[in-house]
C-alpha positions in Angstrom: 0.0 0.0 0.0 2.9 2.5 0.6 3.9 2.3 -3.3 0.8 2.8 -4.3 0.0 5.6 -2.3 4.0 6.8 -3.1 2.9 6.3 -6.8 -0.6 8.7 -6.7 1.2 11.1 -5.4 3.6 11.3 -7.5 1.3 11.1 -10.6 -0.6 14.3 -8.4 2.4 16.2 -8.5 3.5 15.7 -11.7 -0.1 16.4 -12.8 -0.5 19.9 -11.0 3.5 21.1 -12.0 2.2 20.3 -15.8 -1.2 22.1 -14.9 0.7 25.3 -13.8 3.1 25.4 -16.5 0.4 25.2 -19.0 -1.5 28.1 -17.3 2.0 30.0 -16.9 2.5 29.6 -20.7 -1.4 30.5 -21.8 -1.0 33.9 -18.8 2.6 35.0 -21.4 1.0 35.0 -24.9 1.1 38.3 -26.6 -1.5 38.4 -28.4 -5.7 37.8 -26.9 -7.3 34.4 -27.2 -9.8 36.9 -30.1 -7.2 36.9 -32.2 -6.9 41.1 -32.4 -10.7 41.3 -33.2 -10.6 40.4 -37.5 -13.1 38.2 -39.2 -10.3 35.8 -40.7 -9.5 32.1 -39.6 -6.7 30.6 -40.3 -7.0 26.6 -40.6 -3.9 24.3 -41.6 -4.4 21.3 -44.1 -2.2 18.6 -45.5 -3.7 18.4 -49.2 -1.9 15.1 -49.6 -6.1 13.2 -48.7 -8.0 13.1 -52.1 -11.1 13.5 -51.8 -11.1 15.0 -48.5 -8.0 17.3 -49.2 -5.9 17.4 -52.1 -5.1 20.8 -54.8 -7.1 21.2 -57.9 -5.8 22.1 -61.5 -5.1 25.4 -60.4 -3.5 24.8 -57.2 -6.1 25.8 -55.2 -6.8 23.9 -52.0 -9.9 21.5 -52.8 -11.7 18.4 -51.5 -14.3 17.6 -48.6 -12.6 18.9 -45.9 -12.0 22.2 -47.6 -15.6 22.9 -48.7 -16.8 22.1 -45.3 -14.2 24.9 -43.5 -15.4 27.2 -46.3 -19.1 26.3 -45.3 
């Protein structure tokens, strides 16, 4: 029973150091969680999926996945 209590607290610990690093990190950012207040979103794709992501004729980004973040 001592190694498993040994072993929870441990696993506490290591959960609330990652817990406050994560908030330390999130309180430094520069910029606000709005993203300065514009009307654009950003999303990232790998267009190596046909159908659901892939580059037309053109080059343009094309495919399921595409029209739906367009939607």
């Amino acid at each position: 029973m001592i190694g498993t209590n040994l072993i929870a607290m441990l696993d506490r610990r290591r959960f609330l150091a990652l817990s406050a690093s994560a908030l330390a990190v999130a309180a430094c950012s520069e910029k606000s969680a709005s993203g300065g207040g514009g009307n654009e979103l950003r999303i990232g794709m790998d267009l190596t999926y046909p159908p659901f992501e892939m580059q037309d004729k053109a080059g343009k980004p094309d495919g399921v996945g595409v029209k739906i973040a367009e939607a």
